[in-house]
C-alpha positions in Angstrom: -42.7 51.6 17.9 -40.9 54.7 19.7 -38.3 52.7 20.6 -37.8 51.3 17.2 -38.2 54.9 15.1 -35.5 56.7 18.0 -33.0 53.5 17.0 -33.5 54.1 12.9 -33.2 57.8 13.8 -30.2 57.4 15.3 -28.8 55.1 13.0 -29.4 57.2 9.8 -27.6 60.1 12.0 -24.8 58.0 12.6 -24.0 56.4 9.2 -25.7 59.0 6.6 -23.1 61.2 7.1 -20.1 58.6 6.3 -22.3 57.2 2.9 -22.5 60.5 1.5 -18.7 60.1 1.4 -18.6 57.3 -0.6 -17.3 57.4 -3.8 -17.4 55.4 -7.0 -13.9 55.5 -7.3 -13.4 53.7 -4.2 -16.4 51.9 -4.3 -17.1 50.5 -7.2 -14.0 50.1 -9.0 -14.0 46.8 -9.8 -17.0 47.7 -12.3 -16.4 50.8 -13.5 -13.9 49.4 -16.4 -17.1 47.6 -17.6 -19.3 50.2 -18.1 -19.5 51.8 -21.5 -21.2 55.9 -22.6 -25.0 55.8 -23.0 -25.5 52.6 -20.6 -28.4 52.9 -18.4 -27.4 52.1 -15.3 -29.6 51.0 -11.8 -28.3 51.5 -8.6 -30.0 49.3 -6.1 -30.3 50.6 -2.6 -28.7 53.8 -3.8 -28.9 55.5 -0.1 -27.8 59.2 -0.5 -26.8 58.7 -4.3 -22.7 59.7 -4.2 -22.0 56.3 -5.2 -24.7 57.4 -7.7 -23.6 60.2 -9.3 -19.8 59.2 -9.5 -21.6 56.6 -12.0 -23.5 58.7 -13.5 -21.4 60.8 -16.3 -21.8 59.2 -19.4 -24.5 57.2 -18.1 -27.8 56.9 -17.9 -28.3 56.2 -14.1 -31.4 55.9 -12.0 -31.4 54.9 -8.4 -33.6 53.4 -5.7 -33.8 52.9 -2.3 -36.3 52.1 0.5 -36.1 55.0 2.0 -34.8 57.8 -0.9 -33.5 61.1 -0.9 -32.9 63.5 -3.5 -29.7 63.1 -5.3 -28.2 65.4 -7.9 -29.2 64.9 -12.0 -30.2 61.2 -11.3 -33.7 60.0 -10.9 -34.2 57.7 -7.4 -37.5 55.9 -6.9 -38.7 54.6 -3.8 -38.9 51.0 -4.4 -38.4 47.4 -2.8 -35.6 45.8 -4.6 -37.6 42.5 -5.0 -40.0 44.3 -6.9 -38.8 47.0 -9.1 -41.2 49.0 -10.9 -39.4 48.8 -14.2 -40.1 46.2 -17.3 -37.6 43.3 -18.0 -34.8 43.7 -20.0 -34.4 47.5 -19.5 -30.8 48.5 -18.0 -27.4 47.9 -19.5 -25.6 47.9 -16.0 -26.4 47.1 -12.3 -25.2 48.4 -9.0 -25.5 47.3 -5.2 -23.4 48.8 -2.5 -23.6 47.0 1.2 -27.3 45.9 0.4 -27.8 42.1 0.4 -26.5 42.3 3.9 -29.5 44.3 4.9 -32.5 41.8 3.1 -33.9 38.5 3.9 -34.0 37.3 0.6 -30.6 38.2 -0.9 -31.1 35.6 -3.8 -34.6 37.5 -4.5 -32.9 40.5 -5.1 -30.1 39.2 -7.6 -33.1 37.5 -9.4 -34.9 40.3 -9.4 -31.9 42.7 -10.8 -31.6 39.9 -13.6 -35.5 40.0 -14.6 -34.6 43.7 -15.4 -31.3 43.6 -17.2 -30.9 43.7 -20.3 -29.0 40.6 -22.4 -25.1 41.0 -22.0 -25.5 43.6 -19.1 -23.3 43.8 -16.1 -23.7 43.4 -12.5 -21.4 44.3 -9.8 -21.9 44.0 -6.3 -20.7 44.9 -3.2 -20.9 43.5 0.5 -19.5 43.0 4.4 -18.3 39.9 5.5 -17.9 39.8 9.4 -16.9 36.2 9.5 -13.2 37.5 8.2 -12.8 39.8 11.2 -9.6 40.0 12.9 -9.2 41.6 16.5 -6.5 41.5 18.7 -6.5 41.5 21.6 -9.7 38.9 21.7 -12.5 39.7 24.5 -15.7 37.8 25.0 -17.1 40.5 26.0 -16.4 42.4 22.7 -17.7 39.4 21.0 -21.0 39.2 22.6 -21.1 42.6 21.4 -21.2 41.1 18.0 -23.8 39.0 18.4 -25.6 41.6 20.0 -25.5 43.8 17.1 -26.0 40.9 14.8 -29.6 40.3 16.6 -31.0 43.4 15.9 -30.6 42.3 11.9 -32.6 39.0 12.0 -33.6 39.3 8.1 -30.3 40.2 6.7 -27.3 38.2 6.4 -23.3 40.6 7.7 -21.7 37.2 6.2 -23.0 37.4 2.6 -19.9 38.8 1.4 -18.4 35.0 0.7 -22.0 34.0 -0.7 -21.7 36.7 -3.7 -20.1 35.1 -6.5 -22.6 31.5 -5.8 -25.7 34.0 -5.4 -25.3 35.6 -8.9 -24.5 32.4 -10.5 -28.2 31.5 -8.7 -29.7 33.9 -9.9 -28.9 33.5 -13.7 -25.6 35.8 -14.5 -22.9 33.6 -16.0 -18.9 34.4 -15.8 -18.9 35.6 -12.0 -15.9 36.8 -10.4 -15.2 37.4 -6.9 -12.5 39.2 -5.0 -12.0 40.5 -1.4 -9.9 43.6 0.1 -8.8 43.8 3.5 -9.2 46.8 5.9 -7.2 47.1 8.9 -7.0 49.5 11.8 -3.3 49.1 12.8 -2.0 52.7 14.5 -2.7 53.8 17.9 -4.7 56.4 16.5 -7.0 54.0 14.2 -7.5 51.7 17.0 -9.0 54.8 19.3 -11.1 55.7 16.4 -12.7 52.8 15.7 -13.2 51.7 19.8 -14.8 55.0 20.2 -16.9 55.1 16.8 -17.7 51.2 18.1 -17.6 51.9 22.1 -20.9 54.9 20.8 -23.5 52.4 19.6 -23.4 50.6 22.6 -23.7 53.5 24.6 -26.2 55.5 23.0 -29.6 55.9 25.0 -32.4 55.0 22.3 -30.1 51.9 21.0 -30.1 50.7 25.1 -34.1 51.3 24.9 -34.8 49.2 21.9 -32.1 46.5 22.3 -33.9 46.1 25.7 -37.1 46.2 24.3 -35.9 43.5 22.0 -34.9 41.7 24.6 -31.7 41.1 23.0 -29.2 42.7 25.8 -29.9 44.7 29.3 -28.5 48.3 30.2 -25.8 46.8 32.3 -24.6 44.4 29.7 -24.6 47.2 26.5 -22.4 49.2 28.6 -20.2 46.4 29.6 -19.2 46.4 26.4 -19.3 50.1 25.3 -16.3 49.6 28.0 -15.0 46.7 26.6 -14.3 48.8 23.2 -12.4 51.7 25.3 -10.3 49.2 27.1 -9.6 47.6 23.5 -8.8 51.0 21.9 -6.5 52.1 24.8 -4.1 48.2 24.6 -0.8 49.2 23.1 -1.4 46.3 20.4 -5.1 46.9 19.3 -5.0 45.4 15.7 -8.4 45.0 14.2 -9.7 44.0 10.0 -11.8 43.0 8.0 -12.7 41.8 4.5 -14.8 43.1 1.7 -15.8 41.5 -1.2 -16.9 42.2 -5.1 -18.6 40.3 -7.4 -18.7 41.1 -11.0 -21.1 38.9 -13.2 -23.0 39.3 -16.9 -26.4 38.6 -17.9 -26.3 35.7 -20.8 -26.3 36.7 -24.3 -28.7 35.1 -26.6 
């Protein structure tokens, strides 16, 4: 277990920092225009809540998360989102920000967050899709990396983004709509970024100890690719993006 609690150390270190950034202006556009003064709203897998409390005015928000923090004037409860501990038909307006990628049950969660809204209410969703990556110039070797970080995530799903829009219409919301934005790293500058931010993981000490422990990848092999991303970052043509997706849906009305 060591080498499992120094890899979740690490990667709260690494990616806290960059969620408390968020906003719900950039984040959850796409369903701010639905929401209305005096909704109450549940933010599922709320993380450090600045998603949360750019919600919040107006609202009555409440968040929880797995593993929650304290978060400015809204309530967070530390709760497993296929088993909320709240009583059907209770919230006006729904929330999830890069979570479904994370669960093994994705569709338990959306049927979950429909036991507990109310008739009428709003969902809107957010997730990754990796399978709409673009890099250039192509390397095995950084595509092994892939794989290699998709291994250490056996229960969750980084390609759920295209699954949104069918997975609420599963789950009982009617009228779903889906969209996708595209995010590109296309200066010399972005490129170096993103090979070093990349280039990091793979080069860290406690994620070498646990993918090894996994059995996923060897020393030699994580840092042939932590090289891999430096030689990327450095080409004169590095071109890399991705896709995002949204998913806006309602709860039936009587």
């Amino acid at each position: 277990m060591t080498a499992r609690n120094d890899y979740e150390r690490y990667m709260r270190a690494r990616h806290r920092p960059a969620h408390g950034r968020r906003t719900a202006a950039r984040w959850a556009a796409f369903l701010l225009p639905h929401l209305r003064p005096g909704m109450r709203l549940l933010d599922l897998g709320c993380g450090p809540g600045s998603i949360t409390t750019g919600l919040a005015p107006g609202l009555r928000a409440v968040g929880v998360d797995l593993d929650p923090v304290a978060v400015d004037a809204v309530p967070v409860a530390a709760a497993d989102a296929t088993a909320l501990p709240f009583p059907d038909a209770c919230f006006d307006a729904l929330y999830a920000n890069a979570l479904l990628q994370h669960v093994a049950e994705p569709l338990a969660v959306l049927r979950e967050a429909r036991r507990v809204a109310r008739p009428g209410a709003v969902i809107g969703v957010g997730d990754a899709d990796w399978g709409g990556a673009l890099m250039h110039p192509a390397d095995p070797t950084l595509d092994r990396g892939q794989a290699i970080r998709g291994a250490l995530r056996p229960g969750g799903d980084v390609r759920v983004g295209r699954q949104l829009r069918g997975l609420l219409v599963e789950a009982g919301f009617e009228r779903a709509e889906a969209s996708a934005t595209g995010g590109a790293d296309g200066t010399g500058d972005a490129a170096r970024r993103l090979a070093a931010f990349e280039a990091s993981w793979f080069a860290d000490p406690d994620v070498v100890a646990f993918v090894a422990e996994r059995g996923v990848a060897d020393a030699d092999e994580m840092a042939a690719v932590a090289a891999a991303w430096a030689r990327w970052g450095e080409h004169s043509g590095a071109f890399a993006a991705r896709f995002w997706v949204t998913a806006v849906a309602w709860v039936p009305k009587p």
